[in-house]
N, C-alpha and C positions, 0 to 999 in steps of 0.2 A: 398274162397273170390272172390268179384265180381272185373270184371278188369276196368276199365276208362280212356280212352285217355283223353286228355288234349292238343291243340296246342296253343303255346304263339308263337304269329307272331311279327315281327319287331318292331314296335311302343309300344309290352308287356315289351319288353326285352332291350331296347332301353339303359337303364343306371342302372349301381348298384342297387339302390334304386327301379327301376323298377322290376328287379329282384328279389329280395327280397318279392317284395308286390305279385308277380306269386307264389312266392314258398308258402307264406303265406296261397295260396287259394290251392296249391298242398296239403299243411300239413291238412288242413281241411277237404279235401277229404278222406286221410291219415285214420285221426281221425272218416271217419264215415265208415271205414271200406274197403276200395278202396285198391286194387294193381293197382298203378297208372303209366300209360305210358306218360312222358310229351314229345311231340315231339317241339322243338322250331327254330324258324326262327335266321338269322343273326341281328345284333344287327341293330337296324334301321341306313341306309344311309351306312353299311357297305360293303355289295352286291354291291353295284354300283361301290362303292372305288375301288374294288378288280377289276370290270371288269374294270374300266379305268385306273387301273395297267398295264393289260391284254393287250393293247390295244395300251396303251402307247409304251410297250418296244415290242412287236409284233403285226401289225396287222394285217396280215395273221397268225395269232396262229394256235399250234396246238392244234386241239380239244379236247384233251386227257389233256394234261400241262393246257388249261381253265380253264377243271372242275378240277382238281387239286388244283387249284389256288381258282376260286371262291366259292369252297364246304368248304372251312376253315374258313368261316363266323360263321358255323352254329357250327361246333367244338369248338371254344371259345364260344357259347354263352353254350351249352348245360354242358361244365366242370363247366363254374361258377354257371349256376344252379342246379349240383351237389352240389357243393361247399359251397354254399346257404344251400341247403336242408340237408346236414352234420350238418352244423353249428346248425342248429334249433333242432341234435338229432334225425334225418330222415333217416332211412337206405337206401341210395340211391348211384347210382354209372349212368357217363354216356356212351353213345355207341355209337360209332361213325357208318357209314352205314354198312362199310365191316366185321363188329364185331357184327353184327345183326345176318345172313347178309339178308341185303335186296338186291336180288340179281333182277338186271333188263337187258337190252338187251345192246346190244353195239351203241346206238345210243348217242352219248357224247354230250352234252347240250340240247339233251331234250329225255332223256331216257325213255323207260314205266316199270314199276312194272314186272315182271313176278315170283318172289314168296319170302314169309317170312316166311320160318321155326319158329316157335317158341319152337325150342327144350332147347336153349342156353337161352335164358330169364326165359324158363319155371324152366329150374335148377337153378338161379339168386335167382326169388322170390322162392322158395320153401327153399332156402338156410336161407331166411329173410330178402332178399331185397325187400324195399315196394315202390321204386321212380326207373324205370329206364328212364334216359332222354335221348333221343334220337336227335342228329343231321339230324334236317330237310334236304329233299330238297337233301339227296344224297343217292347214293347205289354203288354196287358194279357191273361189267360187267362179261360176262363168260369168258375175260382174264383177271381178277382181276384187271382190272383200276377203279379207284373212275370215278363214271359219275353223273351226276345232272339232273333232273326231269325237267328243264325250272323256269321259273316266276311263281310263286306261287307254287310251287313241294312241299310247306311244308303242306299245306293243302294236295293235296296226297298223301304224306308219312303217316299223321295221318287217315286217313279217310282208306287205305290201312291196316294197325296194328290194327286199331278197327276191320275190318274185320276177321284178320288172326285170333287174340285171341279172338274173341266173342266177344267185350268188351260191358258193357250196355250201351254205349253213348259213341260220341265223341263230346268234348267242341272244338270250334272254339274262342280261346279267340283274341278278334281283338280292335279296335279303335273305333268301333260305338257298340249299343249297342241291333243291331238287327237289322232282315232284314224288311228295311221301302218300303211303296208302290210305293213310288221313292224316288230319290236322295234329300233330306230334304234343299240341298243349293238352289234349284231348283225351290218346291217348300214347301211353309210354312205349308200347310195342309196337308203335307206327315205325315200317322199313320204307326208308328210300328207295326208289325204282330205276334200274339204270336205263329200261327203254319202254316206255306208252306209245302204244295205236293213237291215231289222230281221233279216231272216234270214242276211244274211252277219256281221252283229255277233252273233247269237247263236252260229253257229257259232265265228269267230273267240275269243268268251268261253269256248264252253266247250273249244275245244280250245288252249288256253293262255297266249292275252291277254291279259295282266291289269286292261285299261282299266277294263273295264263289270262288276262282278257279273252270272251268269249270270242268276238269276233276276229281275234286274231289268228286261232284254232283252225275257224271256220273258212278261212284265206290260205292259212299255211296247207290243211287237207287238199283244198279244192284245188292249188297250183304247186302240191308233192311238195312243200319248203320244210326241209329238214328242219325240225327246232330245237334246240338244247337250253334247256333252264338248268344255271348255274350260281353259285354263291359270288359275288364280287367281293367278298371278305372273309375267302378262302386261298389257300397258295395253289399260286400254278399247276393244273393237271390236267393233260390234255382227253382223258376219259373220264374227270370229273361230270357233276350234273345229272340230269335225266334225257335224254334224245325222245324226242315227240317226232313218231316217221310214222311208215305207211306199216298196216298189219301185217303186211309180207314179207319185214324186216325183222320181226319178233318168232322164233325158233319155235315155240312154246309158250299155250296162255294157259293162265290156270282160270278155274269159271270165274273169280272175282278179281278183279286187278286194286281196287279202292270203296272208301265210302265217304259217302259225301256226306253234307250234313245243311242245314239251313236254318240259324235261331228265328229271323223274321217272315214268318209265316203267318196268315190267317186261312182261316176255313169258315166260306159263308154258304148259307143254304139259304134258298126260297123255298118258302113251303106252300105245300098246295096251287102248285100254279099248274094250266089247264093244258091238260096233256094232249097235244095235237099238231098236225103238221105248222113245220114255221117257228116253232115257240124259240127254240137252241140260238135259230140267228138272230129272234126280239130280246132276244137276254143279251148273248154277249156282242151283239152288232155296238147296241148305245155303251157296254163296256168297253169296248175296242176304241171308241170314239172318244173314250171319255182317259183314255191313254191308261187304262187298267192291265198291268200284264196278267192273264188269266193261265195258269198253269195244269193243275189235277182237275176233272171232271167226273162228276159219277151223277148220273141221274136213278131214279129208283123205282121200282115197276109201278105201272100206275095204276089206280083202282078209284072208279067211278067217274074216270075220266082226270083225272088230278094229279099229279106227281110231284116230288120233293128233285131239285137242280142241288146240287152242292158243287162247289169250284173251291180254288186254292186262290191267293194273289198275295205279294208283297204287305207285309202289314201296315207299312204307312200308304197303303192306296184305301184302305178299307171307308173311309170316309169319300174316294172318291166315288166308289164302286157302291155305296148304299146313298148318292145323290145321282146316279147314273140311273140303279133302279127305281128310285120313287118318282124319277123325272118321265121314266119308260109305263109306268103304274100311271101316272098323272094323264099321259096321252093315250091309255089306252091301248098300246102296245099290247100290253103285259096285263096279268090278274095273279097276284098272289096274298095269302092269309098274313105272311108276316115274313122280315129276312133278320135272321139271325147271326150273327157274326162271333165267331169262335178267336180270338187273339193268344190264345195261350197254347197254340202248338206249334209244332217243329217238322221239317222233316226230312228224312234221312233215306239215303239210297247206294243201292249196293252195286258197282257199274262193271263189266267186264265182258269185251269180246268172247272170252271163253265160253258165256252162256248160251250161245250159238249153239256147242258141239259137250254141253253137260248138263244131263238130266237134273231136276231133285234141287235146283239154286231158291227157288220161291220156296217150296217147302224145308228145305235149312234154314232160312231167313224166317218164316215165321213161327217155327218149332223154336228158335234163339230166345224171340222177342217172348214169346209163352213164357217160355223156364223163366224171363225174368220180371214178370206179370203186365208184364208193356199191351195195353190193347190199342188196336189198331183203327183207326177214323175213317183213314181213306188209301187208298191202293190202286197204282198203275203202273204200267209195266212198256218196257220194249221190248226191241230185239234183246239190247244189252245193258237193260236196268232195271230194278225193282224202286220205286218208289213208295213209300209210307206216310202218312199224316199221323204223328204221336202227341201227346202234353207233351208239352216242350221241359215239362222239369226232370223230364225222363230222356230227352237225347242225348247226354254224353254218354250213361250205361248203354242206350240202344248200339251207340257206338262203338262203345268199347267190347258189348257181348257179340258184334256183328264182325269185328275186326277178329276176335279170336275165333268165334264160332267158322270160319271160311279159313283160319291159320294164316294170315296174311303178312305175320310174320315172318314165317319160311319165305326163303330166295326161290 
């Protein structure tokens, strides 16, 4: 029999009733012949509850007692849809992570995968179990503590088990009901996609998507795991969703497949700092360290020996990122005039395989943003992305003249 993950995210499993309607599409799967893995999320708003437990009565917690505490989101939801899938006459039983085990490293609230036996399931279903539900989002350490995967770990945990067991697919059952060419509140012309390259979904994840966990992207490409994001409160269709496969499965790309968008951005610059070998690693070495995710880079030609750095990072790091550098200034690392911090912009990116094999994508993108007097901060680029730093009061038009100006409307 063929194997099929299944993941029901928060807003699947949100209430009884919800529940019930997941298992419903479990039993169907059931019925066409599937040894079915359901990996599910905590019950929506449950996650949060649990860390502001956390929080409340410790907040220098131990990281260990955290994921303790907020991995039992995902253990109630995964018994009751046991319990569920029983009740319907479904031979199903669920697992919690260390009874898998998915055995990951010791870094406690945001742990990585490092292997899934399938010896213990493999004896399960051979036995006649045809549902095992699995408690998203946690695993076990190599000193047997429960740890947690981060924010969206349940998409890794599924995308991970479709690898280990071969499975032929992993459903991403979520709230939308497919990955659109932007964010559809955004704008009104945004088209559903009925199949993305792993590499324009990875991009689209990490530069601010919110469909897919990134690292889930980055598992499913690297071990071929077919992905399909689906609606869970949509009717039955077996070519519903989007398919997230390899670029060799898409017919025809056109140069832009989506546009991403990102509100919490900053843009900081050091200015005047001494332009010489070494300077790039005294800057962002104590940023790395000081857990700044550092993104766009643009340094500026120097003159008189001086140069201006400018980088990108998440807006709520910027206060970590300007004690990171005056900490690097203090030891003498580093010599700069002054760091400037820009909190009011945005930015947007234009991603698609096609720009491989179509001239002219950077200058359509910045001919768009002209006509609509958008000036532009900072600009990077890959194989298959433009990146832009804009005001941020300007990114839904950047959006919306970017999504028409590439027609990304057409099929």
């Amino acid at each position: 029999m063929t194997r099929l993950v299944m993941k029901f995210g928060g807003t699947s499993v949100a209430t009884l009733d919800r529940i019930k309607r997941a298992a419903k599409r479990v039993g169907r799967e059931v019925a066409n012949g599937h040894e079915v893995i359901v990996i599910v999320s905590a019950m929506s708003g449950k996650t949060n509850e649990l860390v502001g437990w956390v929080n409340e009565t410790s907040p220098f917690y131990d990281a260990r007692e955290y994921d303790a505490v907020v991995s039992s989101g995902e253990n109630v939801t995964a018994g009751l849809m046991a319990l569920t899938l029983q009740e319907m006459d479904i031979p199903a039983r669920s697992w919690q992570g260390w009874q898998v085990p998915l055995i990951t490293n010791g870094a406690h609230g945001a742990a990585r995968i490092e292997e899934i036996p399938t010896a213990n399931m493999d004896a399960k279903f051979a036995e006649g179990m045809k549902v095992a539900v699995v408690a998203g989002f946690q695993g076990i350490s190599p000193e047997g503590r429960i740890t947690t995967l981060g924010r969206g770990g349940s998409d890794t945990t599924a995308v991970a088990f479709a690898a280990a067991h071969g499975a032929v697919r992993c459903d991403i059952y979520t709230d939308v009901d497919g990955v659109y060419t932007t964010d559809p509140r955004v704008s009104s012309n945004a088209r559903k996609l009925d199949r993305i390259a792993f590499e324009e979904m990875l991009e689209l994840a990490s530069l601010g998507a919110k469909v897919l966990q990134t690292r889930s992207v980055e598992l499913a490409m690297r071990f071929k795991v077919k992905l399909r994001v689906l609606s869970s409160f949509d009717e039955y269709d077996e070519t519903a969703g989007t398919l997230v496969c390899d670029e060799e499965e898409i017919m025809e790309s056109k140069a832009v497949a989506g546009v991403a968008f990102s509100r919490d951005e900053a843009k900081m610059t050091l200015i005047s700092v001494a332009d010489k070998p070494g300077i790039a690693a005294a800057i962002f070495g104590p940023l790395a360290e000081a857990g700044v995710n550092v993104d766009m880079i643009v340094q500026n030609i120097s003159e008189e020996g001086r140069t201006d750095m400018t980088f990108s990072c998440p807006v709520d790091q910027v206060k970590r990122a300007e004690k990171a550098m005056e900490g690097a200034r203090a030891s003498g690392a580093i010599e700069y005039s002054e760091l400037v911090a820009d909190t009011n912009v945005a930015k947007v990116s234009v991603v698609g395989i096609g720009m491989r094999s179509h001239a002219g994508v950077a200058a359509r993108m910045f001919q768009s943003l002209r006509d609509e007097g958008i000036n532009i901060k900072v600009i990077t680029t890959s194989e298959i992305k433009i990146s832009v730093l804009i005001d941020r009061k300007y990114m839904e038009l950047a959006v919306q003249a970017l999504h028409d100006c590439f027609e990304l409307e057409k099929a």
